[in-house]
Backbone as JSON, one array per atom type, in Angstrom:
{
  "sequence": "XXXXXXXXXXXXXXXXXXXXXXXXXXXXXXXXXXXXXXXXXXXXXXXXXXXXXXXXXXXXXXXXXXXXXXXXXXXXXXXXXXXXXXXXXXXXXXXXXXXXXXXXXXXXXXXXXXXXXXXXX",
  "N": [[22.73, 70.08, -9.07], [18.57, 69.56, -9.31], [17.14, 68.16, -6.74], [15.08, 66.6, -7.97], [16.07, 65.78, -10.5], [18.74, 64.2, -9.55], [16.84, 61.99, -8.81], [16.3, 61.25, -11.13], [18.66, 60.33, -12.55], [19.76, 58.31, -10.4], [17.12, 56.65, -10.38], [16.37, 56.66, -8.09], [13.89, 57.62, -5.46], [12.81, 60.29, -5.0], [11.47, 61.16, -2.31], [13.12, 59.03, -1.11], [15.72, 60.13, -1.48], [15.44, 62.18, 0.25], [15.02, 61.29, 2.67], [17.46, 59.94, 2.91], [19.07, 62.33, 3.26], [18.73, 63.03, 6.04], [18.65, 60.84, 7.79], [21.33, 61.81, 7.65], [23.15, 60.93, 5.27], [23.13, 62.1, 3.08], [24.9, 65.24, 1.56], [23.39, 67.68, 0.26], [24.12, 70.88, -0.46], [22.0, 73.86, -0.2], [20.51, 76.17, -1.83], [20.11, 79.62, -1.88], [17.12, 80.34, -2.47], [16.29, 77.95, -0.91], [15.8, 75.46, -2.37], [17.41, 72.17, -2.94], [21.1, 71.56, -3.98], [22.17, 69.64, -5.28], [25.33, 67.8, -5.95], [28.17, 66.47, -7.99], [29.33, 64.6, -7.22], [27.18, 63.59, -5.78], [26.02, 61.69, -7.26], [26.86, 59.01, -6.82], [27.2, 58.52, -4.5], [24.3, 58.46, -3.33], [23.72, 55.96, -4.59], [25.53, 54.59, -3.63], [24.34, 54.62, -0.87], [22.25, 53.6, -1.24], [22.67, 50.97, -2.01], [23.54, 49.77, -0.13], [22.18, 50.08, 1.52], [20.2, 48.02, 0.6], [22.01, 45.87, 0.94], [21.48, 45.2, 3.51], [22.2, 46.52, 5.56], [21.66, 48.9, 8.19], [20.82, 52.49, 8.7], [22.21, 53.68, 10.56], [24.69, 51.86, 10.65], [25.7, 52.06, 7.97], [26.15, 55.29, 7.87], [28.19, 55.34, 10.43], [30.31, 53.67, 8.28], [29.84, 54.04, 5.71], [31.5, 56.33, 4.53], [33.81, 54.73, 3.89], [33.56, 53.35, 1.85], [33.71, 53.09, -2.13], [32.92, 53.89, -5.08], [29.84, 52.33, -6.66], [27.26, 50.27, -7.39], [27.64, 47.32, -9.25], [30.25, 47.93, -8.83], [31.14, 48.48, -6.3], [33.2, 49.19, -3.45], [34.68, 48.45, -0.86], [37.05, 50.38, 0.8], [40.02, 49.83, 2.96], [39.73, 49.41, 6.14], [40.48, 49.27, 9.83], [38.33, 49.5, 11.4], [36.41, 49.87, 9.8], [36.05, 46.94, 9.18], [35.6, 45.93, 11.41], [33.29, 46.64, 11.98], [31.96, 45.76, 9.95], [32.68, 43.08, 10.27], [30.75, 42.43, 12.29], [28.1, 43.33, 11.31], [28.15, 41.44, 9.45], [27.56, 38.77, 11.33], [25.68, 39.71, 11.91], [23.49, 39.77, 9.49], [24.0, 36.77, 8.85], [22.84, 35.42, 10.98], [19.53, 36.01, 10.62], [19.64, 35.15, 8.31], [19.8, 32.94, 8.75], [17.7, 32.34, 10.53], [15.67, 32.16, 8.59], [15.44, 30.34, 7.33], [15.06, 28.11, 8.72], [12.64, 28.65, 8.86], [11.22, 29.0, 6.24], [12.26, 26.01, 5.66], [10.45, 24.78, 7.65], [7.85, 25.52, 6.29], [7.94, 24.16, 4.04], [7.71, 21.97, 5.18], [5.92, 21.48, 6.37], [4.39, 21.83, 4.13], [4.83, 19.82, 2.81], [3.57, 17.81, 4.49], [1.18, 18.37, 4.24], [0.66, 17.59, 1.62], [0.78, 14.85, 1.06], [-1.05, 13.98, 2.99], [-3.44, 14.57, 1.81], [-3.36, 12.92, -0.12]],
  "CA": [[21.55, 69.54, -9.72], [17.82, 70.04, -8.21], [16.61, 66.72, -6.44], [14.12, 65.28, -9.35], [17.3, 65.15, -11.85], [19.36, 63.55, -9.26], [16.3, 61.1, -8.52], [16.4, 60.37, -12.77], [20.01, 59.46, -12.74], [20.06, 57.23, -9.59], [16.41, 55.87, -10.08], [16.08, 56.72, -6.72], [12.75, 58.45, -5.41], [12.75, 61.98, -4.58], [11.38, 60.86, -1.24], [14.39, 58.32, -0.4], [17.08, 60.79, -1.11], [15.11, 63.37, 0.77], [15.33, 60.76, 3.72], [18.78, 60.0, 3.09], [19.18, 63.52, 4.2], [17.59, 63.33, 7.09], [19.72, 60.78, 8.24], [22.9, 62.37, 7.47], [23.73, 60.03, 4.71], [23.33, 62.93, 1.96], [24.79, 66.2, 1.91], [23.53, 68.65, -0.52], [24.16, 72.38, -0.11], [20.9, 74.64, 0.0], [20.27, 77.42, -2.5], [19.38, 80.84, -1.14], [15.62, 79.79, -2.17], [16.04, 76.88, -0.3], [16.24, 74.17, -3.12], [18.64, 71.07, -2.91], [21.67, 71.52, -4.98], [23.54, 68.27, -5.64], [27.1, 68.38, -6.6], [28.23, 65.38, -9.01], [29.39, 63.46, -6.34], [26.04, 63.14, -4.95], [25.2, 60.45, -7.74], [27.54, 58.03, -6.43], [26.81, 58.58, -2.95], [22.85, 58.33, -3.2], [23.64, 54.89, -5.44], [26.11, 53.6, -2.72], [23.59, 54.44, 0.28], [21.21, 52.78, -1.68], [22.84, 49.63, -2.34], [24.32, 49.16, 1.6], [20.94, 49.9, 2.59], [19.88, 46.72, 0.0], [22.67, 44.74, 1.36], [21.04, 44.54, 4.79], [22.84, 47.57, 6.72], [21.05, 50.3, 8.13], [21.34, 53.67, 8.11], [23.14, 53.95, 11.57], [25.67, 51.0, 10.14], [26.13, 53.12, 6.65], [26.22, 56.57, 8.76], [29.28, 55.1, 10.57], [31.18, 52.92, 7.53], [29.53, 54.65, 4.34], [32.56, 56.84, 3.7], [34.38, 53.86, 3.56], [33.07, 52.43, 0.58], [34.25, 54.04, -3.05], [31.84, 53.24, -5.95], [28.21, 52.06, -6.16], [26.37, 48.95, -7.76], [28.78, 46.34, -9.33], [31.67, 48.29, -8.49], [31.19, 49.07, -4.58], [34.34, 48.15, -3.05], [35.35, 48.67, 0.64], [38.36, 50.54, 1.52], [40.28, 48.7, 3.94], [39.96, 50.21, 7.2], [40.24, 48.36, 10.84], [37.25, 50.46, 11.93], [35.32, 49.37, 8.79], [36.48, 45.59, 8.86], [35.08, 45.26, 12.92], [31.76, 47.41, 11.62], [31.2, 44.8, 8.75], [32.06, 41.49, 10.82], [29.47, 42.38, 12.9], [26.68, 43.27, 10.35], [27.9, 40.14, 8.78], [27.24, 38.26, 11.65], [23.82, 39.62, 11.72], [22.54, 39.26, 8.22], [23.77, 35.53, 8.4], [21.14, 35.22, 11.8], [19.02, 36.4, 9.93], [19.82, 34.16, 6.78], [19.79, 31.02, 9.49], [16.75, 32.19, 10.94], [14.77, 32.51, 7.6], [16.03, 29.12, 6.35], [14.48, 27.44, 9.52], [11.21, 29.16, 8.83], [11.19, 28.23, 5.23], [12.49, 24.29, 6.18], [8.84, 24.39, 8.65], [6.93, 25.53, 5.86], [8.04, 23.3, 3.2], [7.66, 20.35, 5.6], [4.25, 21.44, 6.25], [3.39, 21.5, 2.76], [5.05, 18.24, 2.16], [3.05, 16.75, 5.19], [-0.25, 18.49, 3.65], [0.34, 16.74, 0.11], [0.93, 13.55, 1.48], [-2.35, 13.89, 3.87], [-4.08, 15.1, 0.85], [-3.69, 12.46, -1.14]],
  "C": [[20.42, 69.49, -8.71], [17.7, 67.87, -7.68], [15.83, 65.77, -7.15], [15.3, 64.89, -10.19], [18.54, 64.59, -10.68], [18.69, 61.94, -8.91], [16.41, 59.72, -10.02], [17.66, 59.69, -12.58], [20.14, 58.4, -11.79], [18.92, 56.29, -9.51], [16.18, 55.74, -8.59], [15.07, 57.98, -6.22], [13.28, 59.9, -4.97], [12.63, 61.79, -3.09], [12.29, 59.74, -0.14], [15.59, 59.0, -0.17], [16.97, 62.18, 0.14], [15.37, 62.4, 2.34], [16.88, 60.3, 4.02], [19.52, 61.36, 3.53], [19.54, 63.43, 5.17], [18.43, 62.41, 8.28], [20.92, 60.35, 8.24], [23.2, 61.71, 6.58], [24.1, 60.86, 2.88], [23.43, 63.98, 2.42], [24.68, 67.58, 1.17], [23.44, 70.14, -0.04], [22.36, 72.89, -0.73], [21.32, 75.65, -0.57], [19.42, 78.68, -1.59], [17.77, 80.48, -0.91], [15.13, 78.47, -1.38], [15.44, 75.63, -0.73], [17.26, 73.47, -2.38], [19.32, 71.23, -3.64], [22.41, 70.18, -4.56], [24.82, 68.29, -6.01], [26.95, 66.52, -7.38], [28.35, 64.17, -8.3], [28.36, 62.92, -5.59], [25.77, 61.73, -5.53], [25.99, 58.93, -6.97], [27.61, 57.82, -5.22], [25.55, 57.97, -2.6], [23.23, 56.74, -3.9], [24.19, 54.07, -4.28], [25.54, 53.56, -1.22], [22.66, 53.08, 0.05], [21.88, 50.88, -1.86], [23.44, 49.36, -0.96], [23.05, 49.1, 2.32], [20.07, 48.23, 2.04], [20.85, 45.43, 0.52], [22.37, 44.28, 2.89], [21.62, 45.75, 5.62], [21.79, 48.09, 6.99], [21.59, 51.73, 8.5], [22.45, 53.93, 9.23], [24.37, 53.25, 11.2], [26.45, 52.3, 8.86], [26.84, 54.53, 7.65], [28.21, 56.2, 9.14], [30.46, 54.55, 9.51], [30.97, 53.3, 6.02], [30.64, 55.32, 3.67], [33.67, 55.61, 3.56], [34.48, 53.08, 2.44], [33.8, 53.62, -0.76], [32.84, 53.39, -4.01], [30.54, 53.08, -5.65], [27.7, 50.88, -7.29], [27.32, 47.62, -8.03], [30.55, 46.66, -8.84], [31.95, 49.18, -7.23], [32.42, 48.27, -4.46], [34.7, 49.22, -1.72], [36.72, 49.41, 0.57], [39.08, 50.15, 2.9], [40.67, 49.9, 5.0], [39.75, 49.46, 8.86], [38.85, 48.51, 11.84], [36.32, 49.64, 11.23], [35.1, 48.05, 8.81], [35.49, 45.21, 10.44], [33.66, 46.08, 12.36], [31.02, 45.48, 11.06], [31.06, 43.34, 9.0], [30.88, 41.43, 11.71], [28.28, 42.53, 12.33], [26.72, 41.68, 9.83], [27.51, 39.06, 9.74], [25.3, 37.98, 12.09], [23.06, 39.58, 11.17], [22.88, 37.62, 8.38], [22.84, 35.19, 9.79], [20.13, 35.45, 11.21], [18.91, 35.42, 9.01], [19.52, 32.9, 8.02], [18.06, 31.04, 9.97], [15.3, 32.04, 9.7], [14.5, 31.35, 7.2], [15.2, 28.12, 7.42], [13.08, 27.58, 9.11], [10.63, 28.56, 6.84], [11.21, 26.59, 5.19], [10.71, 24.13, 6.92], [7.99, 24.36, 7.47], [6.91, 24.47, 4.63], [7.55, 21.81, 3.84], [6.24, 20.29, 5.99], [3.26, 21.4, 5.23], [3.4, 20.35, 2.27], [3.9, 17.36, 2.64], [1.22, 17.13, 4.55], [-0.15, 17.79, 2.61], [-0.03, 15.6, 0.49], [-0.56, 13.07, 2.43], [-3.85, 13.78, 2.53], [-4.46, 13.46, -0.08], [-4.36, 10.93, -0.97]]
}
């Protein structure tokens, strides 16, 4: 399939899968004219980049642990691998920094709005 009718089915831009390319995370074969052909399995590939890249990974994370995964949106599921399992405690330790550090920054601003009402009034 060319790259616009793989963009319809996954809702995914023309210009994301063309970067998922790029790096390495899609691998469609090249027509003599030097189109993109997709194979079927692309849709489920481009869906499950897309949703690891929404869960906080990036592409170097995916790159390494992406074939690991089976499925894509509600029904991503890990295959259990000791490789994949030390990948993912470590992302997980760095989306929840992340989550702690956000939550601090939120907590400041709320308490600065509290202390503006209260000034305010």
């Amino acid at each position: 399939m060319k790259i616009s009718e793989l963009s319809q089915r996954t809702g995914i831009s023309s210009r994301s899968l063309r970067y998922y390319e790029q790096q390495g995370l899609l691998h469609p074969r090249r027509l003599p004219n030097g189109y993109r052909d997709y194979s079927e399995e692309s849709v489920a590939c481009a869906e499950r980049v897309r949703d690891l890249l929404r869960s906080g990974l990036g592409t170097e994370a995916i790159k390494g642990i992406g074939c690991c995964f089976t499925g894509s949106g509600a029904s991503l599921r890990a295959t259990v691998d000791t490789g994949l399992a030390a990948g993912l405690a470590r992302e997980l330790t760095n989306i929840q920094s992340r989550i702690d550090t956000l939550t601090r920054h939120r907590d400041a601003i709320q308490n600065y709005l509290a202390e503006a009402r209260v000034t305010a009034d």
